[in-house]
C-alpha positions as CSV (number, residue, x, y, z in Angstrom):
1,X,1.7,141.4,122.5
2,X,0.3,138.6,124.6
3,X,-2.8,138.1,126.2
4,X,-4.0,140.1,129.8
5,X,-3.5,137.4,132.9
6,X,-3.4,137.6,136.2
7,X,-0.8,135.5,138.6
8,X,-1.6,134.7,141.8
9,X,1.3,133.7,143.6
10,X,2.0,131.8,147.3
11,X,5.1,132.4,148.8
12,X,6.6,130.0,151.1
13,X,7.5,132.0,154.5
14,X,10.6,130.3,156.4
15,X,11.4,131.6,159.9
16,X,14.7,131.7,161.6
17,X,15.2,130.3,165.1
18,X,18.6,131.7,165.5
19,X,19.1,134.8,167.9
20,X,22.2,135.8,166.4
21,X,21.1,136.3,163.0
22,X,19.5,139.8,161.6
23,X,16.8,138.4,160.0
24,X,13.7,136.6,161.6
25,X,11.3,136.0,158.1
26,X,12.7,134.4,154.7
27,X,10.2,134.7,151.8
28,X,10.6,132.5,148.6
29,X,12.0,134.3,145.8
30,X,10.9,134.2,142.2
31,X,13.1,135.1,139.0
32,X,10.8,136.5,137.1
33,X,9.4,139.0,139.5
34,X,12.0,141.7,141.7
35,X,11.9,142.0,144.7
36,X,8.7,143.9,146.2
37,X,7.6,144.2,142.2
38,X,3.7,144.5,140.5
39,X,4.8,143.9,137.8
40,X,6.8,141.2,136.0
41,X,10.6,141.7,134.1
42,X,8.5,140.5,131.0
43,X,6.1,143.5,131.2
44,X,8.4,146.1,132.1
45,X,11.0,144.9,129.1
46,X,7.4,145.0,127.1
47,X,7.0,148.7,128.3
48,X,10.2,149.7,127.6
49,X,10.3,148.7,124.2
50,X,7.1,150.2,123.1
51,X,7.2,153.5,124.5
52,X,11.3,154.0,123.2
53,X,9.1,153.2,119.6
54,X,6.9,156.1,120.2
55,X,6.1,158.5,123.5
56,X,4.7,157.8,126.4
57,X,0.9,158.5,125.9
58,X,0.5,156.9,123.0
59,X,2.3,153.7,124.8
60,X,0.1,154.1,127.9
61,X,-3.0,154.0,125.2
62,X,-1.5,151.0,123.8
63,X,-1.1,149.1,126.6
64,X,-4.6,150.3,128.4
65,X,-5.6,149.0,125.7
66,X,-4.2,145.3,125.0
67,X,-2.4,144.7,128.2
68,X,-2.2,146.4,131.1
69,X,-3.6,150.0,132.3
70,X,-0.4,151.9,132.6
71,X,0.1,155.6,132.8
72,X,2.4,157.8,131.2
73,X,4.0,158.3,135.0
74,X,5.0,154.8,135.4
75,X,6.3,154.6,132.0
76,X,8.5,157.0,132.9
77,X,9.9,155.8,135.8
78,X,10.6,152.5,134.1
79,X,12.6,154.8,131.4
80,X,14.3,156.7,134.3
81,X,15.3,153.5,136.2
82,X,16.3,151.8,133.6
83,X,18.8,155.1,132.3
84,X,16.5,155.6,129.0
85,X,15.0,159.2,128.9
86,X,11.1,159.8,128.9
């Protein structure tokens, strides 16, 4: 496992002028965050693979612990979305 960090990121906001289109804001897009994400595809492949090693608590204890404070809740709603069983 890596080392805790934080990223700060600023997104470039682009506007659109034209009345016929649907959208008025554009933000800048990153690929290695989703869309409306906390947390990076990095950490969440990281997640996954520990707590599919072992259960959920003691994965949430792990990563409290080195990483990232992470309940058992959101470890199972990674498992869930990603169509791996908690």
């Amino acid at each position: 496992m890596g080392n805790k960090i934080f990223i700060i990121l600023h997104t470039r906001r682009m506007f659109c002028n034209n009345p016929d289109c649907s959208h008025t804001t554009f933000a800048e897009r990153f690929d290695f965050i989703a869309d409306k994400a906390k947390k990076t595809k990095r950490l969440e492949d990281e997640i996954i693979h520990l707590s599919i090693n072992c259960s959920s608590n003691v994965a949430s204890k792990i990563l409290k612990k080195n990483v990232e404070d992470v309940s058992k809740s959101t470890i199972c709603n990674l498992l869930k979305k990603r169509n791996t069983y908690c």
